[in-house]
ZAMARGU-4260 file (C-alpha; in steps of 0.2 Angstrom, whole numbers, plus 5000, padded with zeros to 4 digits):
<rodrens>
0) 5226/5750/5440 | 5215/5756/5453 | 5203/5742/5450 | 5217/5730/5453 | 5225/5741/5468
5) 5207/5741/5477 | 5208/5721/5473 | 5224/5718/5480 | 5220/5728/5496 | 5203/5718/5499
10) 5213/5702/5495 | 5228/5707/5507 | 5214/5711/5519 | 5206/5696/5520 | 5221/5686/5520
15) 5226/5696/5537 | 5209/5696/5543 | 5209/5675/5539 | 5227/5672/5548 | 5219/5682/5564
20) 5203/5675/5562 | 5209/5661/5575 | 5212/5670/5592 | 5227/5667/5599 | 5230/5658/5614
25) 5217/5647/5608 | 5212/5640/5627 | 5213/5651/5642 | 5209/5640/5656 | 5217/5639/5671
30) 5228/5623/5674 | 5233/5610/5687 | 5251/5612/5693 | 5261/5596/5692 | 5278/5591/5698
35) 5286/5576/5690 | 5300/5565/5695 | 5317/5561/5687 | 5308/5549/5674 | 5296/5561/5670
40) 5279/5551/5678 | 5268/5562/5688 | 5271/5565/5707 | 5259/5574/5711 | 5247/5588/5704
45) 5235/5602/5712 | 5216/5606/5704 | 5216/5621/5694 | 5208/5636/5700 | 5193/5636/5692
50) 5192/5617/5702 | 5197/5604/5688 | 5209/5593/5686 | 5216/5601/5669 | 5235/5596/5665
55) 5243/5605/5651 | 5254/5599/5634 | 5260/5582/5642 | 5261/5572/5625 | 5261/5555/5632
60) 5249/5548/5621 | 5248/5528/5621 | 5245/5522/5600 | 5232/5512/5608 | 5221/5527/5616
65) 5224/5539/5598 | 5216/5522/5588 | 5201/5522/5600 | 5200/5539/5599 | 5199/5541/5581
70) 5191/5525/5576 | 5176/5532/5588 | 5178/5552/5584 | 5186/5553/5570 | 5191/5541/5556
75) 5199/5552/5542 | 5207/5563/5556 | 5223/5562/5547 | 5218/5564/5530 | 5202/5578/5530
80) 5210/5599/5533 | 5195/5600/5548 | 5182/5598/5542 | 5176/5581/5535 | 5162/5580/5519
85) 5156/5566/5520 | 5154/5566/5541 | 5145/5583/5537 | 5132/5573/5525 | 5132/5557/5534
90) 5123/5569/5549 | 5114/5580/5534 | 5105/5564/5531 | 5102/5553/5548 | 5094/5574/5555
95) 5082/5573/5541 | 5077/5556/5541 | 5075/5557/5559 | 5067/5574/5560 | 5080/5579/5574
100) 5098/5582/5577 | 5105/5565/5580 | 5123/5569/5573 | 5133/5585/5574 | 5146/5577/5560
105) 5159/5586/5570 | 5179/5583/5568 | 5191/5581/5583 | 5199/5598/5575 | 5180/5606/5579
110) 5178/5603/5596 | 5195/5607/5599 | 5187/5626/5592 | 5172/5621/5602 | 5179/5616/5618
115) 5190/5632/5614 | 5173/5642/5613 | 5166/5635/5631 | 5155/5624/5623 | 5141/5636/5617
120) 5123/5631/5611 | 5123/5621/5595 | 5116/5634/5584 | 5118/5631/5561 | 5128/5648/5563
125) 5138/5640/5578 | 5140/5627/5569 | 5148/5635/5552 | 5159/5647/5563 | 5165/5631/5572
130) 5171/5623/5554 | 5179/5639/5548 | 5187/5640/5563 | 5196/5621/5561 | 5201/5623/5544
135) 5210/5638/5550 | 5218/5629/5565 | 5224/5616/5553 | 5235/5628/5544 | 5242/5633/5559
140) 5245/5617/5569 | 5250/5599/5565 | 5238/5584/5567 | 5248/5579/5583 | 5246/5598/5591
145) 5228/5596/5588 | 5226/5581/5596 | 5233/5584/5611 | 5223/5601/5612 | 5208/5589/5612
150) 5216/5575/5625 | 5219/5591/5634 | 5203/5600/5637 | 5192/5585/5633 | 5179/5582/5647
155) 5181/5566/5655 | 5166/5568/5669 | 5164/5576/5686 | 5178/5588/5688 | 5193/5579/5677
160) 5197/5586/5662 | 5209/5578/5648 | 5216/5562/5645 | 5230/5564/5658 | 5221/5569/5671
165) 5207/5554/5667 | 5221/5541/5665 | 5226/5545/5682 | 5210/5548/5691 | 5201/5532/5684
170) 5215/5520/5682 | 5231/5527/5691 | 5243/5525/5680 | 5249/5535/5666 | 5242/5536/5646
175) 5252/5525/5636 | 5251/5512/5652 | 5232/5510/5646 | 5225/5493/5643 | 5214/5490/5626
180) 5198/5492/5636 | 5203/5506/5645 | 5208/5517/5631 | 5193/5511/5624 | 5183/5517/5638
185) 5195/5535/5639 | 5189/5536/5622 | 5170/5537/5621 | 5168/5548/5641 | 5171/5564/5632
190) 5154/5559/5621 | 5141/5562/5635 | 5153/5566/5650 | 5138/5572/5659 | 5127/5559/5656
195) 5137/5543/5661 | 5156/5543/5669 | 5161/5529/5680 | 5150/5528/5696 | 5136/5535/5685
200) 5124/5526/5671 | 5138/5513/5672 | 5130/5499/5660 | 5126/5513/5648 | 5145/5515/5649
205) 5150/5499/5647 | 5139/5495/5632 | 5149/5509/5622 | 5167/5504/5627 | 5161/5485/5621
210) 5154/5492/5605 | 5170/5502/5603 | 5180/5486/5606 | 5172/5477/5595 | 5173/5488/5581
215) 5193/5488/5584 | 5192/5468/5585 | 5185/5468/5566 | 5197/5481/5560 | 5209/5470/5565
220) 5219/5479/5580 | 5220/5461/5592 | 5210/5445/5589 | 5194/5436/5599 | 5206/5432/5613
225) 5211/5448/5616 | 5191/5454/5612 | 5184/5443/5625 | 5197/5449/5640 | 5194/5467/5636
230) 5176/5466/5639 | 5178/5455/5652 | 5188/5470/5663 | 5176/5479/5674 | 5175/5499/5674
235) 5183/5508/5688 | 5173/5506/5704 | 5182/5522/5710 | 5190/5539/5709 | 5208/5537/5714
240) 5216/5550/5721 | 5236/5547/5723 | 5241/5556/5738 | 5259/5566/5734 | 5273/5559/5738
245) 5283/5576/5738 | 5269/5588/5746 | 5281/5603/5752 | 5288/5602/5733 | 5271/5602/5728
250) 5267/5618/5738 | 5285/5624/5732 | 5280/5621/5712 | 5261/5630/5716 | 5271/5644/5725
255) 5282/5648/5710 | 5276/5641/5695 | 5256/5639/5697 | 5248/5631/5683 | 5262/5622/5674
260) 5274/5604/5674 | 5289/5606/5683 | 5301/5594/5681 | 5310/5588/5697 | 5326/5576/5699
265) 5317/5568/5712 | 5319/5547/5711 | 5301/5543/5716 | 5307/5526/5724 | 5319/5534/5734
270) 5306/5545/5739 | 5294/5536/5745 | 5308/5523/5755 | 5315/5541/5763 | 5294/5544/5766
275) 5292/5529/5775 | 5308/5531/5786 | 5300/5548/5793 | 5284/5543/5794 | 5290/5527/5807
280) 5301/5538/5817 | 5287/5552/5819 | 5278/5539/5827 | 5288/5535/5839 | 5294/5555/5842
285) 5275/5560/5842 | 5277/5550/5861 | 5286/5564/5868 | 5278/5577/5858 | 5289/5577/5843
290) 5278/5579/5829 | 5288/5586/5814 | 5305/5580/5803 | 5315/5584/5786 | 5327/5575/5776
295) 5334/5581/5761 | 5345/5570/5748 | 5355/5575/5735 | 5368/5569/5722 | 5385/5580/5724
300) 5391/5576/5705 | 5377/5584/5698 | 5369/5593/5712 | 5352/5586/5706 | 5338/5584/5722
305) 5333/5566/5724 | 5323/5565/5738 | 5312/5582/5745 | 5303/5576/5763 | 5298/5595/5769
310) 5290/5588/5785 | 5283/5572/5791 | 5265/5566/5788 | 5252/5574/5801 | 5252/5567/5818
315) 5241/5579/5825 | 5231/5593/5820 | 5241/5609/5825 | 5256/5601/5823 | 5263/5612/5808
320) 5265/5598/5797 | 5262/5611/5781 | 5277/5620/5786 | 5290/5616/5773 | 5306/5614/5785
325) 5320/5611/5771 | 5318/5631/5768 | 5312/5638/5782 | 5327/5647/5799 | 5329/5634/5812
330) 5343/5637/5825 | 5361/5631/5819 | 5368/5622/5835 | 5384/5616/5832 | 5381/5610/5814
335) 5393/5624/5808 | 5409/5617/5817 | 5416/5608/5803 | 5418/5624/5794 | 5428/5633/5805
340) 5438/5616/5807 | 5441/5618/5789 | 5444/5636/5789 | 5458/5634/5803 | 5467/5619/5792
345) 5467/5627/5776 | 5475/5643/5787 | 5485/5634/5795 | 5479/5640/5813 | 5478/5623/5817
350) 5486/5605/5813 | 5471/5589/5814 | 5480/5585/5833 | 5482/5601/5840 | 5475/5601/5857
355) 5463/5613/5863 | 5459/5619/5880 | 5443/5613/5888 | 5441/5620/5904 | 5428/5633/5911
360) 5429/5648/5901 | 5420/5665/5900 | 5420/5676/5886 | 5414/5694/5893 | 5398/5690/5895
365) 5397/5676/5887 | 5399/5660/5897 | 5397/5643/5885 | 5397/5625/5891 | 5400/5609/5884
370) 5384/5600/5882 | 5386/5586/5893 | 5392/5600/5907 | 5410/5592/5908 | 5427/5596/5903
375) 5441/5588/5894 | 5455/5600/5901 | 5463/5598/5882 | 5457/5589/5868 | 5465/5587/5851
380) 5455/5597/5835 | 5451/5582/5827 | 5442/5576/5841 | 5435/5591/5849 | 5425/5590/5831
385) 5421/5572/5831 | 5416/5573/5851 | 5406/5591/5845 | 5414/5601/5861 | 5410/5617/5864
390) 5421/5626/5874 | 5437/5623/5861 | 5426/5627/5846 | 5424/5644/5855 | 5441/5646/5856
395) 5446/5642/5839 | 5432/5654/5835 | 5439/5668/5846 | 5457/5665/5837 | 5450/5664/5821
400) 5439/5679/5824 | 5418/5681/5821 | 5419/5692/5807 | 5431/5681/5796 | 5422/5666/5799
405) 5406/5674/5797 | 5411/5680/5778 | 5416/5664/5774 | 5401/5655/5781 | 5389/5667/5768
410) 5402/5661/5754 | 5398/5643/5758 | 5382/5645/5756 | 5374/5648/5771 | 5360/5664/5767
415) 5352/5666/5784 | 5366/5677/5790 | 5355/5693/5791 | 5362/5702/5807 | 5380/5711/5808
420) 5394/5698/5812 | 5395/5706/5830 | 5378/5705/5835 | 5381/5685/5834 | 5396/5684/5843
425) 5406/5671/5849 | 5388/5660/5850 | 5390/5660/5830 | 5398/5644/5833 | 5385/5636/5844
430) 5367/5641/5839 | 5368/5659/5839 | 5362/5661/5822 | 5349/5654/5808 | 5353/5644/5796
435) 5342/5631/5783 | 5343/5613/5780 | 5344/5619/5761 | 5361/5628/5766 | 5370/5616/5774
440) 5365/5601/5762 | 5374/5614/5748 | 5387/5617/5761 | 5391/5601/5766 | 5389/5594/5749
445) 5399/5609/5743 | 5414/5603/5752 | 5413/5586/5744 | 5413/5592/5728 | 5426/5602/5728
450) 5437/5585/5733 | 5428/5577/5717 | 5433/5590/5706 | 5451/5591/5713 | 5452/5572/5708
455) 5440/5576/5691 | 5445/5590/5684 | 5466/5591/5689 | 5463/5600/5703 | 5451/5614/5700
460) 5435/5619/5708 | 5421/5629/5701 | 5414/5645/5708 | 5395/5637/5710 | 5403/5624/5723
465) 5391/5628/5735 | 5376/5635/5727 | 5374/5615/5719 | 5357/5610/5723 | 5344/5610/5711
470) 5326/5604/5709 | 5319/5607/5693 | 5329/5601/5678 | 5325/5618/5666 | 5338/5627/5682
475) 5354/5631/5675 | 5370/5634/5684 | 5383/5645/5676 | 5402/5640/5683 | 5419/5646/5680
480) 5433/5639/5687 | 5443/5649/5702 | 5460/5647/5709 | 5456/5648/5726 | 5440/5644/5733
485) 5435/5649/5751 | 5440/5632/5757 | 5454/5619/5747 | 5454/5601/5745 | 5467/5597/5759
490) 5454/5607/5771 | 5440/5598/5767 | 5447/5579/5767 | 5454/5583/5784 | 5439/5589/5789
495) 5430/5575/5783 | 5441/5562/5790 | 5438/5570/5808 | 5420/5567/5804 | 5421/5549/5800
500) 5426/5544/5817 | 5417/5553/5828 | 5417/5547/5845 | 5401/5553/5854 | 5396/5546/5873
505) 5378/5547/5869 | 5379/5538/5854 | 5375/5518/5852 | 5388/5509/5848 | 5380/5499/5835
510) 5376/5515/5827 | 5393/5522/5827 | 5399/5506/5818 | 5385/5506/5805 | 5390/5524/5801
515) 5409/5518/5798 | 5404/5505/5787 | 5396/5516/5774 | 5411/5528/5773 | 5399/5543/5780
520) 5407/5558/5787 | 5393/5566/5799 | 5390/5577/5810 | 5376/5582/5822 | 5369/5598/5830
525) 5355/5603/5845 | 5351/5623/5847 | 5348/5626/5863 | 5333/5625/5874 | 5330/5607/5862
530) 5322/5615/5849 | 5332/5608/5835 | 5341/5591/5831 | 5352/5592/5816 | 5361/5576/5805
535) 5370/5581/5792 | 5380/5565/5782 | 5388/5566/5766 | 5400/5554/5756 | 5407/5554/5739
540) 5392/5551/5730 | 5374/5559/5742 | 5374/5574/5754 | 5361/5568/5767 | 5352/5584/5779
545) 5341/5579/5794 | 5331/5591/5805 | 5319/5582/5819 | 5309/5597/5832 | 5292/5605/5832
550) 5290/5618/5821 | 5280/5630/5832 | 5299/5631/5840 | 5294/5622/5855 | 5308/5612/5863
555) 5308/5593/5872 | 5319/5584/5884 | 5327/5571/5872 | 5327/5581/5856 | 5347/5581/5851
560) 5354/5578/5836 | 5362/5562/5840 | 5346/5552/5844 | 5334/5561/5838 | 5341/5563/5819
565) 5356/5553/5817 | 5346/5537/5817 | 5337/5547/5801 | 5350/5551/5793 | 5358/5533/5796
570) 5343/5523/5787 | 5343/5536/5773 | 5361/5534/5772 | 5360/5514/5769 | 5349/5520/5754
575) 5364/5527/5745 | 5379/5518/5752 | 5394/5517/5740 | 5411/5509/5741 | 5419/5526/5734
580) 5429/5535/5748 | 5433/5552/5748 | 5449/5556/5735 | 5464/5562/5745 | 5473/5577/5738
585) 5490/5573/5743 | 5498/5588/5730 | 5489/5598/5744 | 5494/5590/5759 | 5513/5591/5767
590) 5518/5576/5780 | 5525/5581/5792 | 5533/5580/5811 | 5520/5581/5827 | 5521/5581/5843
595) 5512/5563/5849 | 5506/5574/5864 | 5502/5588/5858 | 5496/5587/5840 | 5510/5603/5835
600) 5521/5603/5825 | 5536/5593/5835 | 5550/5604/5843 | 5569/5598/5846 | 5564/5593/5863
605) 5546/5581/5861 | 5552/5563/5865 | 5537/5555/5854 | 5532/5560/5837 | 5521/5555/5823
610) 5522/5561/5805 | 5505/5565/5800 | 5497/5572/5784 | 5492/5591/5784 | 5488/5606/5773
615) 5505/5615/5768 | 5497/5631/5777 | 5501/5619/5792 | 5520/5618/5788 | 5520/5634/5797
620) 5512/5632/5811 | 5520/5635/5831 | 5528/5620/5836 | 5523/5613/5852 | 5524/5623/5869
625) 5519/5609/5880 | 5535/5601/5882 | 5548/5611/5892 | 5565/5602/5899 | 5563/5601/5916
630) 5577/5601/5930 | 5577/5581/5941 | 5589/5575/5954 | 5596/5559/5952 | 5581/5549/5959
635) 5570/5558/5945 | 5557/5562/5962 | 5560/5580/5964 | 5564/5593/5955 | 5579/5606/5959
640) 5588/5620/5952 | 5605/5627/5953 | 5607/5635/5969 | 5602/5617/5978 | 5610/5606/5964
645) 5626/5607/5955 | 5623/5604/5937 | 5631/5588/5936 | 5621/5580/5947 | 5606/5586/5937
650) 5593/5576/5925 | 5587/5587/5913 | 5572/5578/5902 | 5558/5584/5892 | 5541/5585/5901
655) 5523/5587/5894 | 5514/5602/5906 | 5498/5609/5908 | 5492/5624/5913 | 5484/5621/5930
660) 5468/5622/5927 | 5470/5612/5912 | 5479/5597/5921 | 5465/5598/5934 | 5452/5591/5921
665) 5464/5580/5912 | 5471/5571/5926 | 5453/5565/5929 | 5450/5553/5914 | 5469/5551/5910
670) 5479/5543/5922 | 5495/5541/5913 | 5495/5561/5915 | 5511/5563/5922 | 5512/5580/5934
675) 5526/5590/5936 | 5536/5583/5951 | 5538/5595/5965 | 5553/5602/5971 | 5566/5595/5984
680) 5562/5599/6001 | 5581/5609/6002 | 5574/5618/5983 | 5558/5625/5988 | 5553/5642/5981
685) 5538/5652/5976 | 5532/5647/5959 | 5519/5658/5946 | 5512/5643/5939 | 5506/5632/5955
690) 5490/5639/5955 | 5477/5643/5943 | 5458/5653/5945 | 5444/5643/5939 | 5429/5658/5945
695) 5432/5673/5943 | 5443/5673/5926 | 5456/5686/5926 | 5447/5703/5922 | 5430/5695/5925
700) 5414/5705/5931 | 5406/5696/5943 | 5388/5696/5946 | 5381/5693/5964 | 5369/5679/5963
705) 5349/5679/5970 | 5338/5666/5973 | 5319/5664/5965 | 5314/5674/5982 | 5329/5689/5979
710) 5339/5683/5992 | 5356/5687/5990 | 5368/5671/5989 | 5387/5670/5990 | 5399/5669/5975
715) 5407/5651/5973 | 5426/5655/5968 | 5434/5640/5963 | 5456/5636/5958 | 5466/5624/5953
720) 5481/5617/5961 | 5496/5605/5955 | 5495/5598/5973 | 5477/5597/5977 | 5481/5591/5996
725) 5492/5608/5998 | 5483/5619/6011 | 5478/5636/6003 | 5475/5650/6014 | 5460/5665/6004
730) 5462/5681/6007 | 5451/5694/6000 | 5457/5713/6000 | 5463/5712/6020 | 5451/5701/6025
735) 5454/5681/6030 | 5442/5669/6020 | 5447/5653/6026 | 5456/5638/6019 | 5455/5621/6007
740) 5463/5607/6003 | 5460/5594/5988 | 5444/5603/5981 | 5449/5620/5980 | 5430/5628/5980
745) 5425/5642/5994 | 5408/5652/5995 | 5413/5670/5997 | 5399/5685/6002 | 5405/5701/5991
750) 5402/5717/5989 | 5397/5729/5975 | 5415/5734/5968 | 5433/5731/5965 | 5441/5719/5976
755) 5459/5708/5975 | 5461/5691/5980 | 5475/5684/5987 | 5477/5665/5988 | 5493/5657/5996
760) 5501/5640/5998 | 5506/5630/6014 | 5524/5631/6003 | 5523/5650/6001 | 5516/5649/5983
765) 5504/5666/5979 | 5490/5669/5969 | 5485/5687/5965 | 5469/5691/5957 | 5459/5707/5955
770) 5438/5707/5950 | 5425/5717/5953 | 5409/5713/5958 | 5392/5721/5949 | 5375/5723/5958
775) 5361/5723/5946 | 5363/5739/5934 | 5378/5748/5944 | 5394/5744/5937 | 5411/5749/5943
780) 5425/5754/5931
</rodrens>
């Protein structure tokens, strides 16, 4: 028993010492990092660190490459368990007779184990560990597993290692794209890689891919015809190296998964057509120093990247082309408006018409404009968004409040936030803070699938709406349906049909039409100083991102959104134009009655109304405060009250009135405006709402302005009056200012402190305002 016991344990021994005798991993070499596209061909691959072009387990053998292969290397492959006897005494024999080692008789199962083993000097002991070795590899791994251990770590001259890497480098195309000859020739390089490769020993070379050929020709593999065109092509003159068309997503891949495939979604011919488009308009950029652009494409039903353009190709050589833009913090502008537009119809702060005062505002210290420095006096939301006005934006902001919108901007996928909600401000809505072109593809795109899955999925929406992008196929994205997502469906398809018509002065014509065409709901952005130009487009099937700027920050005259990336986003969009429109949710929509005037919701007294479509938050809204009945004589001319009219004599009607300041403005560019009429000459009285400041805003600091040389300047105080040719006598404090009449504008020398200003009317109409004025760092309570 204890002879069979010590057996048994030397037997058990050996068998454990037999299975470890492979080491495992079998190759520890370093590989290429490659990113393929959504068919799975090769987009674009890095050198391994030890400097070779090395891919790892692609599996994409052509039949035509593994019959070279084997017919050359290895001709009982599939039959022998690694080792092959009669190989082993064929190069027994030709050694002697020769008197030197002419043939090593070595399976493709052995140099896998002796490409494993670094190639090591061809010793007898060598030589016997190297065919212990493969019979233990076969026991471990299929024929196919071995094979392409050998395709992959196969020398195939200078620095390419394995068949993928050879296919691509010496023919540019893929392995089972081969032709005959060049499989042929793929199969004998790794013989004497060193010794003849193409570009070296070439007719060498060539005499053992024909004598390969020929061999398949008598096995029968194609006939004479097929023979004599093989030999006839020539061997590769050259190395190609395919330049990347995905370089950022390259970088990206080496940065997070180095040495390994990565399977993208990215449509390479999409790709390269969305390549081409930035490469053309960088050209023409670079002119006024505009060296660098990103576009970003992606499918909102699956949320699947199909074109990754991080920056445009190198123009010069500081020019930051390496920075991959998609992901980096650029300066919002106004790209954000459309989610506070949402925000405020989905609340019902707002209806789609609702005007919007545009006049000179100041917010503390905070003194926005409109970009083209001019003011609309009112504007309705809708168009406030598709004209991307400033001043009302700040003002739905202010009513909607920072630190709301700013919670829901981070549930919509914006990430950048990294500051409190008050250190941003007010300017959250125009540029004051960060934000990706990665986050608002996924926010924009967010919003449209939450329309698609309203339609798709009876009105659901998944709590991953806007975390949908995704570049590599192995991400998963784990969803549950939620009752109430941060923005509804109503929201967003109002939202979106706002952004279809956008009505911008600086936009082309022809452009504008274009975008209809396509069904594209877009908007644009520019941070300030000209240091960013956004595009963002998006219809029912493709979310489009733009950014055009220098990425060292460095502004130019010219760079806005609207011509420097909406002609981007426009080719890209024609790329993937569909006829789908966006689904309108009409369970979540109420129609109801509006003020035409006003864009509220219609009181008993608005003489015109529409019957629009709004979210059912809207149904609640104020109704409109614009139309107040108003008191005529009989001639309609004047208006009177009841201590210089009897009743009866009276026209009562509805009338549309603006503040003064807002009529002001309006008045300008709309001459149907109707103003107030004044009051019979026998009716006059002092009125509170004749007159209106423009500078100083009530409760305003005012600062005392210097010029570049610390001269102290006067302050411009400016009002508005219904009658612009009624004289207006300024008083500040006790002291007589002067007068004006139709441009109600006066330079006025303050001092430090509090002050009251006192403005009257040739009618007896007064205006009284208090300020105070600040001095550098003092400051008066």
């Amino acid at each position: 028993m204890l002879r069979l016991g010590i057996g048994g344990g030397v037997l058990l021994a050996l068998v454990i010492g037999w299975w470890y005798f492979l080491p495992t991993p079998l190759f520890t070499v370093p590989y290429s990092t490659v990113i393929l596209d959504g068919k799975g061909e090769i987009m674009g691959m890095t050198v391994a660190s030890d400097g070779q072009y090395r891919v790892s387990g692609r599996g994409r053998l052509s039949m035509k490459y593994m019959v070279a292969l084997m017919c050359f290397e290895d001709k009982r492959f599939l039959t022998h368990p690694g080792v092959d006897p009669l190989a082993v005494g064929r190069a027994l024999w030709l050694n002697v007779r020769s008197g030197s080692v002419v043939s090593g008789g070595s399976t493709l199962t052995m140099q896998v184990i002796r490409l494993s083993r670094g190639n090591p000097p061809r010793t007898i002991p060598e030589k016997i560990l190297e065919m212990l070795l493969a019979i233990r590899l076969e026991q471990s791994f299929t024929k196919w597993e071995i094979l392409n251990m050998y395709v992959d770590h196969a020398p195939f001259g200078g620095n390419i290692v394995g068949i993928q890497a050879a296919s691509l480098k010496y023919f540019n195309r893929q392995p089972d794209e081969l032709s005959w000859a060049e499989a042929a020739l793929l199969a004998v390089l790794p013989n004497a890689p060193a010794l003849m490769y193409p570009g070296k020993n070439m007719p060498g070379l060539k005499g053992k891919r024909d004598a390969l050929l020929r061999v398949l020709y008598e096995q029968g593999y194609f006939d004479q015809g097929d023979l004599e065109m093989a030999m006839a092509e020539p061997l590769p003159g050259q190395v190609y190296s395919p330049e990347c068309i995905a370089p950022h997503l390259l970088a990206r891949a080496y940065g997070q998964c180095r040495g390994e495939i990565s399977q993208t979604f990215i449509d390479s011919r999409l790709q390269e057509q969305v390549n081409g488009i930035v490469r053309r308009h960088v050209d023409v950029l670079k002119h006024n120093h505009i060296y660098n652009a990103a576009v970003l494409v992606a499918h909102i039903p699956t949320g699947q990247v199909r074109a990754y353009v991080g920056n445009g190709p190198k123009v010069r050589d500081d020019g930051g082309n390496q920075v991959d833009i998609i992901m980096s913090n650029r300066s919002s502008g106004s790209i954000l408006k459309p989610a506070l537009y949402a925000l405020m119809q989905q609340s019902g702060y707002i209806l789609p018409g609702t005007i919007v005062s545009d006049v000179p505002s100041r917010f503390g210290g905070y003194v926005p404009s409109n970009f083209n420095k001019d003011f609309q006096g009112i504007v309705p939301a809708d168009k406030a968004l598709s004209m991307s006005l400033n001043i009302p934006f700040v003002r739905l902001l202010r009513e909607y409040g920072v630190e709301h919108f700013y919670d829901d901007l981070k549930k919509m996928g914006i990430t950048t936030l990294n500051r409190k909600a008050e250190s941003y401000g007010l300017s959250l809505i125009l540029g004051g803070a960060e934000c990706k072109l990665w986050d608002l593809c996924n926010m924009y795109g967010g919003m449209a699938s939450i329309l698609r899955h309203y339609s798709e999925c009876d009105g659901a929406s998944f709590d991953h709406e806007f975390r949908r992008l995704r570049l590599w196929a192995d991400e998963q994205v784990d969803s549950v349906e939620v009752q109430n997502n941060v923005v509804n469906a109503a929201a967003v398809w109002l939202t979106f049909k706002a952004l279809q018509d956008v009505e911008r002065p600086d936009l082309e014509s022809g452009w504008k039409n274009f975008a209809s065409s396509m069904n594209l709901s877009w908007k644009t952005g520019t941070s300030f100083g000209f240091r960013d130009a956004w595009a963002v487009g998006v219809n029912p099937e493709y979310v489009i991102g733009v950014w055009v700027g220098n990425a060292d920050g460095e502004g130019r005259p010219g760079l806005i959104g609207v011509r420097a990336a909406a002609p981007i986003l426009f080719e890209v969009a024609s790329l993937v134009r569909t006829d789908a429109r966006f689904y309108m949710p009409k369970e979540e929509l109420s129609a109801i009655a509006v003020c035409r005037k006003s864009g509220y919701r219609a009181s008993s007294i608005c003489p015109e109304t529409d019957t629009v479509y709004v979210a059912r938050a809207g149904e609640k809204t104020e109704v409109c405060p614009y139309h107040r009945l108003v008191n005529l004589d009989r001639t309609g001319k004047y208006r009177v009250d009841s201590e210089c009219e009897s009743v009866s004599r009276m026209k009562i009607e509805p009338w549309f009135v603006l503040s003064p300041v807002q009529e002001w403005y309006y008045a300008r560019t709309h001459s149907d405006y109707k103003k107030l009429p004044p009051y019979r000459a026998d009716c006059q009285r002092g009125q509170d709402d004749v007159m209106e400041m423009i500078y100083p805003q009530r409760g305003l600091r005012v600062f005392i302005p210097k010029d570049l040389g610390g001269v102290v300047r006067g302050v411009v105080f400016e009002m508005a009056h219904r009658e612009p040719s009624t004289l207006v006598y300024w008083h500040i404090d006790d002291q007589f200012l002067g007068t004006t009449r139709y441009h109600h504008q006066l330079e006025v020398n303050v001092t430090p402190g509090r002050h009251t200003l006192y403005l009257v009317d040739a009618k007896g109409n007064m205006l009284r305002q208090s300020f105070v004025v600040v001095d550098g760092e003092k400051d008066y309570k």
